[in-house]
N, C-alpha and C positions, 0 to 999 in steps of 0.2 A: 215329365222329368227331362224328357230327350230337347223339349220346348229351352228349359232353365235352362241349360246345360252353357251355350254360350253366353248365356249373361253370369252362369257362375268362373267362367275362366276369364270373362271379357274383368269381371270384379279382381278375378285375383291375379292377372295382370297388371290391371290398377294398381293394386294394393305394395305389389312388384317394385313397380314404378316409384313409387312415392315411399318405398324402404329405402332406394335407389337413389333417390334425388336428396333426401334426407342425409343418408349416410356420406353422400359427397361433399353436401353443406356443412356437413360435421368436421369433415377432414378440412375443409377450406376454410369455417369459420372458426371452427372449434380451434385448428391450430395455432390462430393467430393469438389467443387467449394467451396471458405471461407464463409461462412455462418453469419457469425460476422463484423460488423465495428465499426472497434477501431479508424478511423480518428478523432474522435472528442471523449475528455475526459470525461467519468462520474465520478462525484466523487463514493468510493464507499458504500458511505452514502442511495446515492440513485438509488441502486440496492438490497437493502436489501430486501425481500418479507418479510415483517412482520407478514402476517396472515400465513407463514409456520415456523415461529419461537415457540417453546415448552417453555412455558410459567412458567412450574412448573418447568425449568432447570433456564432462563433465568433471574428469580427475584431472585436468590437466589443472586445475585449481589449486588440488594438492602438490604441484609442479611448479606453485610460484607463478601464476599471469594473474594477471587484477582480473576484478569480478567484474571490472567494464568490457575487460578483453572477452573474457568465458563468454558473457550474454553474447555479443558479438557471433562467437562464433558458432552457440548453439543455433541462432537464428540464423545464420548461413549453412547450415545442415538440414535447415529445417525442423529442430530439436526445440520445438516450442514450451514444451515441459522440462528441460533443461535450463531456458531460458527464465524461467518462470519460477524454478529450485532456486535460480541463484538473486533472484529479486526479495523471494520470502526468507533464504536464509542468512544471504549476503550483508556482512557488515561494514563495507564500504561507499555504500550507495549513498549519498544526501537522497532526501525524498524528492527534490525534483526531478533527480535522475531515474529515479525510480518511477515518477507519473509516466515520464515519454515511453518507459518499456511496456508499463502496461497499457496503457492508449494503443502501444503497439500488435502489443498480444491479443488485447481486443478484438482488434482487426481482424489479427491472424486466423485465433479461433474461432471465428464469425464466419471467413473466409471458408475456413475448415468444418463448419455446421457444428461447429461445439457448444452449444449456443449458453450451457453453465457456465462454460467457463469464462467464455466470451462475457458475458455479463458478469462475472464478477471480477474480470480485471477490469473494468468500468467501471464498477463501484469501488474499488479499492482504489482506482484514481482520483474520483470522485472524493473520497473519505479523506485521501491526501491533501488535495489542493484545500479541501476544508479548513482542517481542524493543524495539519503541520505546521507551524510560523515559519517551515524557510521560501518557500515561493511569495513571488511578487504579485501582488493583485492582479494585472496582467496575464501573467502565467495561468493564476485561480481561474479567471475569464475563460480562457482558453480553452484548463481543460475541461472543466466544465461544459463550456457548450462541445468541445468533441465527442464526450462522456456522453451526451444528452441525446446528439445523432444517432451514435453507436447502438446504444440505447435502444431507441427508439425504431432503427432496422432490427432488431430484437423483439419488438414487441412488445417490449419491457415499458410501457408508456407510461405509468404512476413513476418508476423510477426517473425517466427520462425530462419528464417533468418537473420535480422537485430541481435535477441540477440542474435546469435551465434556471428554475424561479430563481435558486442560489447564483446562480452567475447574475441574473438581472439587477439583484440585491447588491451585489458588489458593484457593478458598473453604477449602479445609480448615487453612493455612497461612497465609495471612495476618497480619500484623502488622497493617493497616491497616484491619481492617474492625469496624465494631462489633458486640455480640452481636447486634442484633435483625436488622440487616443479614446476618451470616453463616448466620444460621438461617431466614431468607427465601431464601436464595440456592440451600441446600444442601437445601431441600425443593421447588425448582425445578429442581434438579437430577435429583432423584430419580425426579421427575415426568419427566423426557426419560430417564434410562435405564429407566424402564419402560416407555415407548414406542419403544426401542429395542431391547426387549428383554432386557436387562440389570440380571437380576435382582437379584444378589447385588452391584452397586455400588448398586442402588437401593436395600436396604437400608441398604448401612452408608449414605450419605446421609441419608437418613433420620434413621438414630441419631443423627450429626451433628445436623442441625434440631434433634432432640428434647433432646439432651446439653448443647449450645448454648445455646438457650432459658432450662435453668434454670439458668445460673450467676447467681451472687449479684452481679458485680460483672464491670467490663469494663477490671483493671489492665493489660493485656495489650496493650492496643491501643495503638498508636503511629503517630499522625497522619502520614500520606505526605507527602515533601516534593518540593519543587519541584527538576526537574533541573536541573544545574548548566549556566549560562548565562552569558555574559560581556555586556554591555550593549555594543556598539560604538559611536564617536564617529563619527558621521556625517561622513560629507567634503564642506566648503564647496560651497555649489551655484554652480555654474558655469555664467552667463546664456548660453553659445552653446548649451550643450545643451539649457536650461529652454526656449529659443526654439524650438531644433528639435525637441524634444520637441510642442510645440505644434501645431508645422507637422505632425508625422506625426499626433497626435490629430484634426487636422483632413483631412489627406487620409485615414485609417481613417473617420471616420464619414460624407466623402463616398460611400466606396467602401460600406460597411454600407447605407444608405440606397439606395442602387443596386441591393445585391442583393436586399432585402428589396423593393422599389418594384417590380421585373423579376425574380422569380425566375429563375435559368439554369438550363435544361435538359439543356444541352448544353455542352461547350469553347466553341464558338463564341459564346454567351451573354453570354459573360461581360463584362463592361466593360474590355477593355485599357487604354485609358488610364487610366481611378482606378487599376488596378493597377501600372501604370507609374510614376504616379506617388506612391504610396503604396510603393515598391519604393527609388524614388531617396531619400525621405526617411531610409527606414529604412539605406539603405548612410551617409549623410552621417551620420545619427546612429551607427551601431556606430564610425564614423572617431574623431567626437568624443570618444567613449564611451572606447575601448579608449585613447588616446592621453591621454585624462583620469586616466584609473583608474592608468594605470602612474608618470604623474610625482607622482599622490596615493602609492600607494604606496612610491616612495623617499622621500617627503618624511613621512613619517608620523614622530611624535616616538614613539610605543610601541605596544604592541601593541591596544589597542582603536583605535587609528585606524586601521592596518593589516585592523583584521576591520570597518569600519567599510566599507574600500573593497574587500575581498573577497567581503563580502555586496551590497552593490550589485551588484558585476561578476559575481557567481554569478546574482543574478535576471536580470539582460540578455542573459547564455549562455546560460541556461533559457530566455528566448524567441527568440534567437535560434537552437537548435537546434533549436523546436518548430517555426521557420520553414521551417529548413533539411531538415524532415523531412516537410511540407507537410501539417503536422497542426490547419492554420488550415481544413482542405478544400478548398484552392486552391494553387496555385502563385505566392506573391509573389517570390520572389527566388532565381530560376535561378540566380546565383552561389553563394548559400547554400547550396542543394540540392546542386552539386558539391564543394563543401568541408565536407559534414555529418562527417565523419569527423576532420579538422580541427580542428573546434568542437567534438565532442565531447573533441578529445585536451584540448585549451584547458580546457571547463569538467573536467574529470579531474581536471587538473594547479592549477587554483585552487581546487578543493573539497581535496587534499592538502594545500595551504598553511593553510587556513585550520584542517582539524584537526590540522596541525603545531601551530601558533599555539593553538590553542584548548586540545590539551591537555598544551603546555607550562604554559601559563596554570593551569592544574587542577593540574597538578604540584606546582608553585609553593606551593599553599596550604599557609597554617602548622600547619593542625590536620592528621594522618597522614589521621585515618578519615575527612576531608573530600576530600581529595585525591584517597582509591582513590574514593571514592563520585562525585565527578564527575569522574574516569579513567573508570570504568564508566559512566556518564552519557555522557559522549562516545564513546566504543567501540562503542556502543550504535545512537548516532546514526549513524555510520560505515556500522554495518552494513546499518543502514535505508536509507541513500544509494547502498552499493556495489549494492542488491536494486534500487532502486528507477530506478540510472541517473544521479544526478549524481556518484556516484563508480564510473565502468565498470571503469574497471582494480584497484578494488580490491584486496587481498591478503587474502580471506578467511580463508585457515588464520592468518596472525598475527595478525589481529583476534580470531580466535579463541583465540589464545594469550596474546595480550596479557589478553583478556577472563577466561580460567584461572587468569593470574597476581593479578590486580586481587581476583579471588571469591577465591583461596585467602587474602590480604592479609585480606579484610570478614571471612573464615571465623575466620581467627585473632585478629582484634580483635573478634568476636562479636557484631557490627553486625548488627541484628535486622531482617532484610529477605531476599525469596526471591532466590535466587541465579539469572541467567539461563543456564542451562549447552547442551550440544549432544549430539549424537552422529552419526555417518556413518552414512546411508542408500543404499548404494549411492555416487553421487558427489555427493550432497548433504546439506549439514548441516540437521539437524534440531535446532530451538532451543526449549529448554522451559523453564517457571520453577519452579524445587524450590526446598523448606527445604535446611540445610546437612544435615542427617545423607542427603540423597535426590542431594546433591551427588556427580557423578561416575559417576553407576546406570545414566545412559543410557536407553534404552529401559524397562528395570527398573524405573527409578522411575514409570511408568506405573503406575495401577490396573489390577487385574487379575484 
């Protein structure tokens, strides 16, 4: 026994050893594995942390500064979650303006080892430059491959992947881009699938650049237009509301000044009374608000007056829900909070009206290929809305059908532009932009 004895510890030393080496390989390989699933969409309403949003940045909202100013300044606090409140609930952002915050936040969170969240302001950048008709091919490029980097220091490489293929798809197809443009793009391209590994798309890329480059001439190109938009007729201002509008910019920037003056620490902290009263302004206004907007709306003589007062009442639901959701990073209005469900059905069912109205309006047009093209233009928008939360209840599958109908219409009048088409991933659609002969391939039309 006495014999055994050091080849039984010299074994389970060994054995030691190689728990050891194992468990280290685990941590170092193990982690790199995707850490995030994006198979199924959150909107990203509800992934805001509200209790790490900065409360004395965020109400100044309430206080009358655009929602360009608020991001601003959240991100100069370093109030990344703040920053990122007023992109999901914000209704003044065009989606372009919205891709650079999140590309931005990407960053941040990245920076910050958030790596959820990180990743999926990626992919909601990603899902923009897609499927939203106001960025320019260009833009799409862009952010796309930033998306794809991002990404891809994430570990997130099935993701990272996919927006690259989508960017290479655009650059290679394009209408809208010029020669020197598609051959800068496509040798930036080329440059990320070879740092991805991916050999044989870095070639043909490549060739692209090089094939690009020496065309004689750039007949081909066909300047991107503007999507289709209805101007709305604003509805008379109405002195009781401009007054109490006043009144709340003024109890908000008491209550601002307070929190910033006395940082809270705690619930207890906090200043009840400015909230109190910055709580009754805001109920007296939605009274005026909501009881204004409906007798604008029977009296409206046609349909730009009518989207004139459903786009008002859509941004007051927008912050009215973002209250009721206590994504200010405080509690101002306990009734709201109880009836968030409510006020979501409310802004649902105004965001359906308006692209009722919007694209009967598109319909309407005398020219056919203007019609499908902002029919598509609005569908479009739709989708971005039902993703992003002011249209919750949307009907994805007819949007998407509608959206089939609209491309096969462009397909047949040969209207020279990428077709935004889909396919089923499990139980989510997956939305990409092909030429028409790529129209319909699904997955397939991926490089490969």
């Amino acid at each position: 026994m006495k014999k055994a004895l050091p080849f039984i510890l010299l074994g389970a030393a060994g054995l030691l050893l190689c728990i050891g080496v194992g468990a280290l390989a685990w941590n170092f390989f193990g982690a790199r594995g995707p850490a995030v699933d994006t198979s199924k969409w959150l909107m990203p309403q509800t992934q805001v942390e509200t209790n790490k949003i900065n409360p004395g940045v965020a109400v100044a909202i309430l206080a009358g500064i655009s929602d360009a100013a608020s991001v601003d300044d959240s991100l100069a606090a370093g109030d990344f979650e703040g920053a990122f409140a007023q992109i999901a609930y914000g209704s003044e952002f065009s989606d372009a303006n919205r891709i650079g915050t999140l590309l931005l936040l990407g960053n941040r969170y990245a920076a910050a080892k958030q790596i959820v969240k990180a990743t999926w302001m990626y992919q909601y950048a990603v899902f923009l430059a897609t499927v939203s008709p106001q960025p320019s091919d260009l833009n799409r490029i862009q952010t796309l491959l930033e998306a794809a980097q991002g990404l891809q220091t994430l570990n997130m490489n099935a993701n990272a992947r996919a927006a690259l293929d989508q960017a290479y798809l655009i650059a290679q197809y394009s209408y809208a881009l010029p020669r020197d443009t598609r051959a800068e793009v496509a040798e930036q391209i080329a440059r990320l699938y070879e740092k991805f590994g991916v050999s044989k798309q870095a070639r043909e890329a490549r060739q692209l650049a090089q094939d690009t480059i020496t065309l004689s001439d750039e007949s081909a190109v066909n300047l991107a237009r503007r999507p289709f938009r209805i101007q709305p007729t604003q509805p008379p201002s109405n002195p009781e509301i401009v007054a109490k509008l006043k009144e709340r910019i003024s109890a908000a920037r008491e209550l601002v000044d307070a929190l910033n003056l006395n940082p809270p620490q705690n619930q207890t902290d906090l200043p009840d009374d400015l909230i109190r009263a910055l709580g009754d302004t805001l109920f007296e206004e939605d009274a005026l608000r909501m009881d204004y907007y409906a007798s604008q709306y029977d009296q409206s003589a046609d349909a730009s007056a009518q989207l004139g007062v459903l786009q008002e009442k859509l941004a007051w639901l927008a912050l009215k829900y973002r209250i009721a959701q206590k994504a200010f990073g405080i509690s101002l209005m306990p009734e709201w909070e109880d009836q968030s469900a409510e006020i979501a059905q409310e802004l649902n069912d105004t965001y359906a009206d308006y692209f009722a109205i919007t694209q009967q309006q598109a319909q309407s047009l005398d020219k056919e290929e203007e019609a499908n093209r902002s029919n598509e233009d609005l569908i479009r928008n739709a989708i971005v809305a039902g993703h992003w939360g002011a249209f919750p209840q949307y009907d994805e599958a007819d949007l998407r059908a509608q959206l089939d109908q609209v491309s096969q219409a462009l397909r047949d009048e040969q209207v020279a532009s990428l077709r935004l088409d889909s396919f089923m991933r499990g139980n989510q659609a997956i939305y990409l932009l092909v030429p028409d002969e790529l129209y319909g391939m699904g997955e397939r039309a991926l490089p490969h």
